[in-house]
C-alpha positions as YAML, in Angstrom:
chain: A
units: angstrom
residues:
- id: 1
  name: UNK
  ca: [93.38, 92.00, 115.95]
- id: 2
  name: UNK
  ca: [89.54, 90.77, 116.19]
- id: 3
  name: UNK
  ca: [87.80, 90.28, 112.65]
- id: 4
  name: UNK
  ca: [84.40, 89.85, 113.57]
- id: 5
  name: UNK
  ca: [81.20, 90.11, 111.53]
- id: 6
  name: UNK
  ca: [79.57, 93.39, 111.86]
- id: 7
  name: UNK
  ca: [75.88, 94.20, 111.27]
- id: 8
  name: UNK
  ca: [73.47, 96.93, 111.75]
- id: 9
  name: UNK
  ca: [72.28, 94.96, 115.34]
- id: 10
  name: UNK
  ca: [74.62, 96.77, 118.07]
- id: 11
  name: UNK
  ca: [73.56, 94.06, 120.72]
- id: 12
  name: UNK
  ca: [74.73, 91.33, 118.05]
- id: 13
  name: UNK
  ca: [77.75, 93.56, 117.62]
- id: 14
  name: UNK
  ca: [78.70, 93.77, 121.27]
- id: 15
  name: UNK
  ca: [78.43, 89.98, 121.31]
- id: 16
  name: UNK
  ca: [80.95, 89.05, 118.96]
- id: 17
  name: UNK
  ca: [82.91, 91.47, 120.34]
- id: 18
  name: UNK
  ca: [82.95, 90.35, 123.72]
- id: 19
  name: UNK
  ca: [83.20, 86.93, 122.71]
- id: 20
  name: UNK
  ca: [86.78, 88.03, 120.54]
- id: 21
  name: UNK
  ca: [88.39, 90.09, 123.82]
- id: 22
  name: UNK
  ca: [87.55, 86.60, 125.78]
- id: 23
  name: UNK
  ca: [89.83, 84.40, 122.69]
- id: 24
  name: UNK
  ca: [92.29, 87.00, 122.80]
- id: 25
  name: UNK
  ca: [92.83, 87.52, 127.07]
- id: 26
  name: UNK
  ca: [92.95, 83.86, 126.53]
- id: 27
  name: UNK
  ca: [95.94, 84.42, 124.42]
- id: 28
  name: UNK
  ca: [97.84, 87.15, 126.75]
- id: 29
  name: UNK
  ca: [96.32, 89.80, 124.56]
- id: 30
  name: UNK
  ca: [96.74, 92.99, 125.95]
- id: 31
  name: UNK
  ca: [94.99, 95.12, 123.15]
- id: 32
  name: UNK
  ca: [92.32, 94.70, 121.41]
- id: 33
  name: UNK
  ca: [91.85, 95.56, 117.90]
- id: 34
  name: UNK
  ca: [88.78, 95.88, 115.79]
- id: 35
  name: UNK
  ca: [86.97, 97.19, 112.53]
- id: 36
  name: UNK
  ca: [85.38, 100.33, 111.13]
- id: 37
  name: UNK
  ca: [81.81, 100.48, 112.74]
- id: 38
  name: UNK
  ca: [82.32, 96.88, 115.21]
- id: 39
  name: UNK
  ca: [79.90, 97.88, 117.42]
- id: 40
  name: UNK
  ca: [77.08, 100.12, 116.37]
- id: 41
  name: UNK
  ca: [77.51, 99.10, 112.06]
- id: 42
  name: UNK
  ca: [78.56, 101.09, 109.76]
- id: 43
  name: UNK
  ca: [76.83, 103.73, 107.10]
- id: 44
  name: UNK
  ca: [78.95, 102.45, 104.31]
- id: 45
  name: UNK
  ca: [77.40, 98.88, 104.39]
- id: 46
  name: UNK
  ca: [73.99, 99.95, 104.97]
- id: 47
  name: UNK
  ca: [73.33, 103.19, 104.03]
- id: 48
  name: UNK
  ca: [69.13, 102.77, 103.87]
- id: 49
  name: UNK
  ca: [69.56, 102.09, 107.81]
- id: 50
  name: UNK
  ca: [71.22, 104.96, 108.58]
- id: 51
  name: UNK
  ca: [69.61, 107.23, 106.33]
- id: 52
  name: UNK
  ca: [68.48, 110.28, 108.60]
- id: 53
  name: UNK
  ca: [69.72, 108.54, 111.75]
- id: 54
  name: UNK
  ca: [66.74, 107.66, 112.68]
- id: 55
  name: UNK
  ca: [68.18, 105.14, 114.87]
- id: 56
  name: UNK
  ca: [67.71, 104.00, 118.61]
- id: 57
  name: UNK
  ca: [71.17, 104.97, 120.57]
- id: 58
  name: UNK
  ca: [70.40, 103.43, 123.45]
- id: 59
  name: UNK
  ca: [71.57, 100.27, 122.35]
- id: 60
  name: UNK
  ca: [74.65, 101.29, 121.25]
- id: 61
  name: UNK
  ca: [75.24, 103.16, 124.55]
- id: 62
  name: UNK
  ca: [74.66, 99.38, 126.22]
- id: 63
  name: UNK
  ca: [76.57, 97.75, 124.37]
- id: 64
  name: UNK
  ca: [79.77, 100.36, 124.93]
- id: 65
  name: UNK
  ca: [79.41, 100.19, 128.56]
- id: 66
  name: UNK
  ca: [79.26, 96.37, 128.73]
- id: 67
  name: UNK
  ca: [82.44, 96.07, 126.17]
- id: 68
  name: UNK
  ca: [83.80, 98.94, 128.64]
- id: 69
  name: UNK
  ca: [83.27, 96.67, 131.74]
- id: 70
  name: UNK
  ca: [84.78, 93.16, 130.31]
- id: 71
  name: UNK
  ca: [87.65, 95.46, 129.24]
- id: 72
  name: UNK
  ca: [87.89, 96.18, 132.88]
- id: 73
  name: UNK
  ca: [87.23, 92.36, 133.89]
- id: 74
  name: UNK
  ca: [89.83, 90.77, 131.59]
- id: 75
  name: UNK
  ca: [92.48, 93.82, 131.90]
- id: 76
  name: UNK
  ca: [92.82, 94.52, 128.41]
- id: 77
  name: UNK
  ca: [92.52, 97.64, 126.13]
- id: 78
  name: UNK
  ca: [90.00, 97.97, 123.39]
- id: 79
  name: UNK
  ca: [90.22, 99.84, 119.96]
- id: 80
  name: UNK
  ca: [86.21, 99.51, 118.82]
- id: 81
  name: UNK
  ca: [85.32, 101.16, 115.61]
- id: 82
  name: UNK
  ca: [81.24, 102.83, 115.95]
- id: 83
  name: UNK
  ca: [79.39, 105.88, 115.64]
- id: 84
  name: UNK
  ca: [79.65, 108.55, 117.94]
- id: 85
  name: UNK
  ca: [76.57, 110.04, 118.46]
- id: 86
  name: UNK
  ca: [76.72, 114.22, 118.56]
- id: 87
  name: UNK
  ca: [74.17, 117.03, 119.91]
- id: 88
  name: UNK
  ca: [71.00, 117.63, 117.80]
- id: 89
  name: UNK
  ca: [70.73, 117.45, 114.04]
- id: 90
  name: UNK
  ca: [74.23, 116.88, 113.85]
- id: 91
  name: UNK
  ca: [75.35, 113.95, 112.00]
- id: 92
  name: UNK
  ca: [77.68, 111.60, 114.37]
- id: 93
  name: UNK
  ca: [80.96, 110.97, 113.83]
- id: 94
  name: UNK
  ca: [83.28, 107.80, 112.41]
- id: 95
  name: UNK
  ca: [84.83, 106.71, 115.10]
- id: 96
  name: UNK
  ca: [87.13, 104.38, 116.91]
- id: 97
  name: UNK
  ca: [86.48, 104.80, 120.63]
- id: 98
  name: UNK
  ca: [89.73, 103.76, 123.22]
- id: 99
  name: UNK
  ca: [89.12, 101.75, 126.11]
- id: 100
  name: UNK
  ca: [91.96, 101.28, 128.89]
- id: 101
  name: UNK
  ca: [92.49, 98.10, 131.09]
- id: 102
  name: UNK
  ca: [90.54, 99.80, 134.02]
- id: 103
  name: UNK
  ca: [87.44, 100.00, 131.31]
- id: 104
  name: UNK
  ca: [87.50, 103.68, 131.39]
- id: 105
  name: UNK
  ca: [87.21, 105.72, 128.02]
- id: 106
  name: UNK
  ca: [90.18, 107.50, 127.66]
- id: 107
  name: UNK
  ca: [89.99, 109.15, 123.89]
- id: 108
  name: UNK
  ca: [88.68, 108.56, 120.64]
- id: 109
  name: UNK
  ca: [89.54, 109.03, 116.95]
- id: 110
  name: UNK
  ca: [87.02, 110.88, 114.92]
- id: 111
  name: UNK
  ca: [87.51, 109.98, 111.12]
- id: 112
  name: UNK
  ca: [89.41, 113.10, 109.57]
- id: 113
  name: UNK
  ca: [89.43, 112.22, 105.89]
- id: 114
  name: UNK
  ca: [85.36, 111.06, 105.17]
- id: 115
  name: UNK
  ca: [84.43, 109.40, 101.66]
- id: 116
  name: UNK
  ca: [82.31, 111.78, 99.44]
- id: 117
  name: UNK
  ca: [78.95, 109.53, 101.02]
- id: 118
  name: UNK
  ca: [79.95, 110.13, 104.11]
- id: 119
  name: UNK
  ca: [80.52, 113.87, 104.42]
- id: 120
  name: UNK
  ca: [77.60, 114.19, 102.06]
- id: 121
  name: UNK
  ca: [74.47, 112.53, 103.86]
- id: 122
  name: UNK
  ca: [76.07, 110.56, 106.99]
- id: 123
  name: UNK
  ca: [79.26, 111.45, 108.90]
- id: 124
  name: UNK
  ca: [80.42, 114.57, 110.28]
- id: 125
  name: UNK
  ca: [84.57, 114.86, 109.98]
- id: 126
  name: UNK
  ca: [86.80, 114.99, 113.18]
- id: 127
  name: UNK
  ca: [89.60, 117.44, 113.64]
- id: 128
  name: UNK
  ca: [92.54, 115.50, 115.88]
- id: 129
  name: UNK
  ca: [94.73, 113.09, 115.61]
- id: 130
  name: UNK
  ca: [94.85, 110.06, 118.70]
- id: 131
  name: UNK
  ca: [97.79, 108.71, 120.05]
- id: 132
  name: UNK
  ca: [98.33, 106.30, 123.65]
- id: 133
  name: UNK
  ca: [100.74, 104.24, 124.94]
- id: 134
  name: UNK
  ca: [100.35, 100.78, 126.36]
- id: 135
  name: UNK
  ca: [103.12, 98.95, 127.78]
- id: 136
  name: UNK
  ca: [105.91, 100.82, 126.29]
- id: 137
  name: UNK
  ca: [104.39, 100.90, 122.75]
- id: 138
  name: UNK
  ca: [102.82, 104.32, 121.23]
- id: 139
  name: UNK
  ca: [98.99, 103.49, 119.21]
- id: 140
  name: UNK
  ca: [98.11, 105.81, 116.65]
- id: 141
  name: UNK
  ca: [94.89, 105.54, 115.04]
- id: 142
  name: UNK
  ca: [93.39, 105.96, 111.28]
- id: 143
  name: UNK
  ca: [90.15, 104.93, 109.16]
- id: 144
  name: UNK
  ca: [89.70, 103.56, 105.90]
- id: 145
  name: UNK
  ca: [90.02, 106.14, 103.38]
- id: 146
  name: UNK
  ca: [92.39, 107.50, 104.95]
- id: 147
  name: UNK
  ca: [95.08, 105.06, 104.13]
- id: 148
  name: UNK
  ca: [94.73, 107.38, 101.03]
- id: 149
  name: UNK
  ca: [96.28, 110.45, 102.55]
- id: 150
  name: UNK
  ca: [100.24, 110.01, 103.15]
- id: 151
  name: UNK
  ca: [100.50, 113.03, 105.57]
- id: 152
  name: UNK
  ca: [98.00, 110.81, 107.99]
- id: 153
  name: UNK
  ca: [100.53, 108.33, 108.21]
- id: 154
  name: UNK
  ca: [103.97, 110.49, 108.10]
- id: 155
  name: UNK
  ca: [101.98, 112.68, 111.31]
- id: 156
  name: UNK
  ca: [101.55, 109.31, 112.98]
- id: 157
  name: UNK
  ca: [105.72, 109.15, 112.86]
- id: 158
  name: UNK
  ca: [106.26, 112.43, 113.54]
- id: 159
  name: UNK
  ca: [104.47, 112.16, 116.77]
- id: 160
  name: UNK
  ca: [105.99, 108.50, 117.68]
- id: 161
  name: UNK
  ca: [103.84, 106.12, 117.07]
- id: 162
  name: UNK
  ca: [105.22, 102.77, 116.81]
- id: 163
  name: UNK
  ca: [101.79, 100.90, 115.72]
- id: 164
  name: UNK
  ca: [99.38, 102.40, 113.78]
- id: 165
  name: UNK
  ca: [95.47, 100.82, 113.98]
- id: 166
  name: UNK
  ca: [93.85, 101.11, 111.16]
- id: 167
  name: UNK
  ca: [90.14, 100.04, 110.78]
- id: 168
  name: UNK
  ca: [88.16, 99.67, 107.73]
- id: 169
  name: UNK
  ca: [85.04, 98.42, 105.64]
- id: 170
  name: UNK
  ca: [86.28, 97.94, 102.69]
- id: 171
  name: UNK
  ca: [86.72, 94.77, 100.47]
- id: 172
  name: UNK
  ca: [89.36, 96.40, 98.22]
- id: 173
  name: UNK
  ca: [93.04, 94.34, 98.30]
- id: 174
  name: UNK
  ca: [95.02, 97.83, 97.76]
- id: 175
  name: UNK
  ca: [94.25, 98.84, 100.63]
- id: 176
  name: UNK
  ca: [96.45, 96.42, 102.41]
- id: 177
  name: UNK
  ca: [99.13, 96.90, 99.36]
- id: 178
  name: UNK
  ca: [99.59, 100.66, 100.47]
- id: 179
  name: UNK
  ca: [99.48, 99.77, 104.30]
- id: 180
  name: UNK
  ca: [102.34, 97.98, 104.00]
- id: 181
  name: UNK
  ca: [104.18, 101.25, 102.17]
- id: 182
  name: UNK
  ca: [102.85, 103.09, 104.86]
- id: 183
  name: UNK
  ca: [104.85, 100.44, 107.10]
- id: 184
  name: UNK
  ca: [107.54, 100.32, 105.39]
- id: 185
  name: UNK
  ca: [108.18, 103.48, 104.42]
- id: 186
  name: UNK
  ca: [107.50, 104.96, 108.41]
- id: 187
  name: UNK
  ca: [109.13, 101.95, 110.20]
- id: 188
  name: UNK
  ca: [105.79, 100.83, 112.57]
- id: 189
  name: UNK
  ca: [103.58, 98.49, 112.76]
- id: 190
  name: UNK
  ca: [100.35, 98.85, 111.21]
- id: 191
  name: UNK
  ca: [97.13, 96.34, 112.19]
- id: 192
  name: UNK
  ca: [94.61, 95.92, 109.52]
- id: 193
  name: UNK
  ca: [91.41, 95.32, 111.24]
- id: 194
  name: UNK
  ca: [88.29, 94.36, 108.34]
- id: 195
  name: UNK
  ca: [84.76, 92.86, 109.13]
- id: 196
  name: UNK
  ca: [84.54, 89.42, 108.79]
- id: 197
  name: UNK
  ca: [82.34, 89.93, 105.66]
- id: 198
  name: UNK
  ca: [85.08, 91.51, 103.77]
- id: 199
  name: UNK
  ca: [87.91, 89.17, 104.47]
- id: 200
  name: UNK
  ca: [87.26, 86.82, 100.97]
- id: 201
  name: UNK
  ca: [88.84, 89.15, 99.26]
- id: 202
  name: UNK
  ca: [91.15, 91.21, 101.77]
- id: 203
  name: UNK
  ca: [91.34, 89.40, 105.02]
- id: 204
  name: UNK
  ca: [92.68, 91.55, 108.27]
- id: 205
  name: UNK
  ca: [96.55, 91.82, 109.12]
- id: 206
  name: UNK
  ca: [99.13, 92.63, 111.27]
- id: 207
  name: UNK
  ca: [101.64, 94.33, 109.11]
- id: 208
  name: UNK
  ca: [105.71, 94.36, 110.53]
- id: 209
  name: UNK
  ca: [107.75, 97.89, 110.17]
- id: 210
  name: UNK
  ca: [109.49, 96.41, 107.30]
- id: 211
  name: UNK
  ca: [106.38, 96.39, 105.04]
- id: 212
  name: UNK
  ca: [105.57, 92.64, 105.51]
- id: 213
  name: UNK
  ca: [102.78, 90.76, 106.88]
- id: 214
  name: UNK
  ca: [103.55, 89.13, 110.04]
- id: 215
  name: UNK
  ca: [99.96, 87.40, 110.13]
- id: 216
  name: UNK
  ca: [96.66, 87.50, 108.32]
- id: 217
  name: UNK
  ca: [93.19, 86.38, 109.49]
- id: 218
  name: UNK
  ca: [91.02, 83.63, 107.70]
- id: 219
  name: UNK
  ca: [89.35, 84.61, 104.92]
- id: 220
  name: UNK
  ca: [85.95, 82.97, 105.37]
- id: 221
  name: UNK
  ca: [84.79, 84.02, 108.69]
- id: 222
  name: UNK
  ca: [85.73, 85.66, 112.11]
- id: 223
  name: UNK
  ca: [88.90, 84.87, 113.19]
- id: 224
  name: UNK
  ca: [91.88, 86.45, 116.22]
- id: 225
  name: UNK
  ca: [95.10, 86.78, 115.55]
- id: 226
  name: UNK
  ca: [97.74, 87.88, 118.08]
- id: 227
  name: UNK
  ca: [101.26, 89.31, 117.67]
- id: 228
  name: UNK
  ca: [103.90, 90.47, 120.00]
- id: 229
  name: UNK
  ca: [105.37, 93.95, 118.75]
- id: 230
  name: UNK
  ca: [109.05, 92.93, 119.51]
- id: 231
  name: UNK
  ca: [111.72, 95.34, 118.58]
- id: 232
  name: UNK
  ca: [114.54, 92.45, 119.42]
- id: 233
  name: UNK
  ca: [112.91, 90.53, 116.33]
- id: 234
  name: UNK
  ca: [116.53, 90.42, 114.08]
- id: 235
  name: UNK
  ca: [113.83, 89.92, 111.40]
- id: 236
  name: UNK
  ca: [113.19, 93.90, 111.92]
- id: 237
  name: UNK
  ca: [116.62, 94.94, 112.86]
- id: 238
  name: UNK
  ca: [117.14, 96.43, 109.28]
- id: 239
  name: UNK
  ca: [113.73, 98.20, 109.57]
- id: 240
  name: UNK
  ca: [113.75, 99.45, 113.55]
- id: 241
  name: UNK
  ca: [117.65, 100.02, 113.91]
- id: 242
  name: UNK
  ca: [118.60, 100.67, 110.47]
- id: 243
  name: UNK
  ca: [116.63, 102.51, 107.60]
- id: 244
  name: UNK
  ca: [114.15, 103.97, 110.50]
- id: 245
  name: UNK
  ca: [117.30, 106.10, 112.11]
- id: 246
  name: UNK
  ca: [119.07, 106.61, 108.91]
- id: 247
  name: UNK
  ca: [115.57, 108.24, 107.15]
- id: 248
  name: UNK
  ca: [115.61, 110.50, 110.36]
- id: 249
  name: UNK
  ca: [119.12, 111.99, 109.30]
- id: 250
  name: UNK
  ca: [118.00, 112.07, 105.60]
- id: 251
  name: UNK
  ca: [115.38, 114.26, 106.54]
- id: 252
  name: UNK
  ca: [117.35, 116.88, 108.25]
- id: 253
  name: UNK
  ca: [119.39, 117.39, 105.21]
- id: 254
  name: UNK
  ca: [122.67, 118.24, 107.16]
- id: 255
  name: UNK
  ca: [124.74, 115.62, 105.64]
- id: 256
  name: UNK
  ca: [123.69, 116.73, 102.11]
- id: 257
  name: UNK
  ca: [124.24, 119.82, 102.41]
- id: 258
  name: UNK
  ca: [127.93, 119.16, 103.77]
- id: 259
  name: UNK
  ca: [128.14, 117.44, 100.63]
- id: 260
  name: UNK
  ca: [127.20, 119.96, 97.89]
- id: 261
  name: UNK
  ca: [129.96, 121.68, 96.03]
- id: 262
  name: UNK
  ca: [130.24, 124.71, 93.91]
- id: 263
  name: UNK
  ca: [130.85, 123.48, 90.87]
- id: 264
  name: UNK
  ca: [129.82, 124.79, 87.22]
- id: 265
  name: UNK
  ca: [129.04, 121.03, 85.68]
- id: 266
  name: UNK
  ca: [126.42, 121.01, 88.80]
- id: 267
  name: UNK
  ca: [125.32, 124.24, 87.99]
- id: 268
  name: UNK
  ca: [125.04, 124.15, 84.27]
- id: 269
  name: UNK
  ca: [122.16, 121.47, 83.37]
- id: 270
  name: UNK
  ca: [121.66, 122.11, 79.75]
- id: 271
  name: UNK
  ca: [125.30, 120.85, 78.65]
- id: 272
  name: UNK
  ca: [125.96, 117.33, 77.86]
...
C-alpha cells in the first residue's frame, strides 16, 4: 500500500509513484497499491481544475505508460487510481487502472457508486465490477463512496475475492471504521489506500479478515507499508477457517430449516 501525495501535476504524480513501486520491490512487494486519483488528481480535491475538463491528457497518457513500463522492470503489479479519459464530450471516468508484472493493462475499475459532485458536473459512472488474481490471491476493487454501499462489498465475496482495494480521497475516520465491518463481516482483506494529504486525520491501512488493522501508514506524510496476506496466520484462523465457512452454511438456510418445528407457541406471537 503506497500513500503518496497527490496533486493536480500528473508528471509530479507519476514521480512519487514510481519512486513508491521502487521502496516497495525493495521490500518483495509484489502489488502495488495506491489512492483515488494517484496519477492524473482527483476532481474532488480540486474541482476549479477540472471544471469542464479542459485539461491536457497527454500527460497523463505519459505518465501511465512510464508507471506501465517500471511495472514491467521491477515485476510487480500496480493498482493506480486516475481518470480515464472517454470519447468526446463525455465526462471520464473514476478509475483505478490494473497493471500486471509484464506492464501490460489488463482491466480497470470504473467507479460505480459516484458522489452527488461527481455524477453532477465531473465523472461519468462505470457499470462492472473488477476482479484478478495474483499469486494465488483474488483482488477486488472499490472507490470511496462506495464503502457506503454493503452489496459492493458482499458482491466482492460472492465472486471470491480474498482482498479487496479500496482507494479514496477522503479525510473522514469512518471510513476506515466501516472497512473494517466490511472485513470482518466478509472474511478478506481490505487495503485502505488515502493521499498523503489526508492521512492526519485517517492515515492508509491494511485491514486483516477479522476486522483489525494489521498496519497503518504515517500520518504526516508519504509513507509504504507492506503485508503478506497469509492464510496460515493462527491470528486469522477464527476469521479464514472458522466464522468465514460457518457464515457460508448460515446463508443457505438448510440447517435452520431442519430445525423449525410446528409448534403453536411458535406460531402464536401475541400470547405471553
Amino acid at each position: 500500500m503506497a500513500q503518496t501525495e497527490v496533486t493536480t501535476d500528473p508528471r509530479a504524480n507519476g514521480m512519487a509513484i514510481r519512486a513508491a513501486m521502487r521502496h516497495a520491490a525493495d521490500q518483495g512487494a509484489r502489488l502495488v497499491h495506491l489512492g483515488e486519483g494517484a496519477l492524473s488528481g482527483y476532481a474532488g480535491a480540486a474541482k476549479p481544475h477540472y471544471a469542464g475538463w479542459r485539461i491536457d491528457w497527454a500527460p497523463v497518457t505519459e505518465q501511465l505508460h512510464r508507471t506501465m513500463a517500471l511495472a514491467a522492470e521491477l515485476g510487480v503489479w500496480v493498482v493506480a487510481g486516475g481518470n480515464h479519459r472517454l470519447s468526446g464530450d463525455h465526462w471520464p471516468h473514476n478509475s483505478l487502472w490494473v497493471i500486471d508484472e509484464c506492464g501490460e493493462l489488463v482491466d480497470r475499475y470504473d467507479k460505480r457508486f459516484l458522489s452527488h459532485a461527481e455524477i453532477n458536473g465531473f465523472y461519468t459512472p462505470g457499470d462492472h465490477a473488477c476482479t484478478f488474481e495474483v499469486d494465488g490471491f483474488r483482488f477486488g476493487c472499490l472507490v470511496c463512496i462506495e464503502v457506503n454501499f454493503p452489496e459492493l462489498w458482499t458482491q466482492q465475496r460472492v465472486l471470491g475475492v480474498d482482498c479487496v482495494l479500496f482507494s479514496t480521497f477522503s479525510e473522514d475516520p469512518v471510513f476506515e471504521v466501516i472497512a473494517r465491518g466490511h472485513a470482518a463481516v466478509n472474511g478478506f482483506w481490505v487495503s485502505i489506500a488515502v493521499p498523503a494529504q489526508c492521512a492526519p486525520t485517517t492515515p492508509s491501512a491494511v485491514l486483516g479478515p477479522h476486522g483489525h488493522a494489521l498496519k497503518h501508514a504515517r500520518s504526516d506524510g508519504p509513507d509504504v507499508i507492506c503485508i503478506d496476506l497469509d492464510r496460515t496466520d493462527p491470528v486469522l484462523d477464527i476469521a479464514l477457517n472458522k466464522a468465514q465457512p460457518w457464515r457460508d452454511v448460515a446463508r443457505a438456510g438448510h440447517i435452520y430449516a431442519d430445525r423449525r418445528v410446528s409448534d403453536p407457541r411458535s406460531t402464536d406471537r401475541t400470547s405471553p
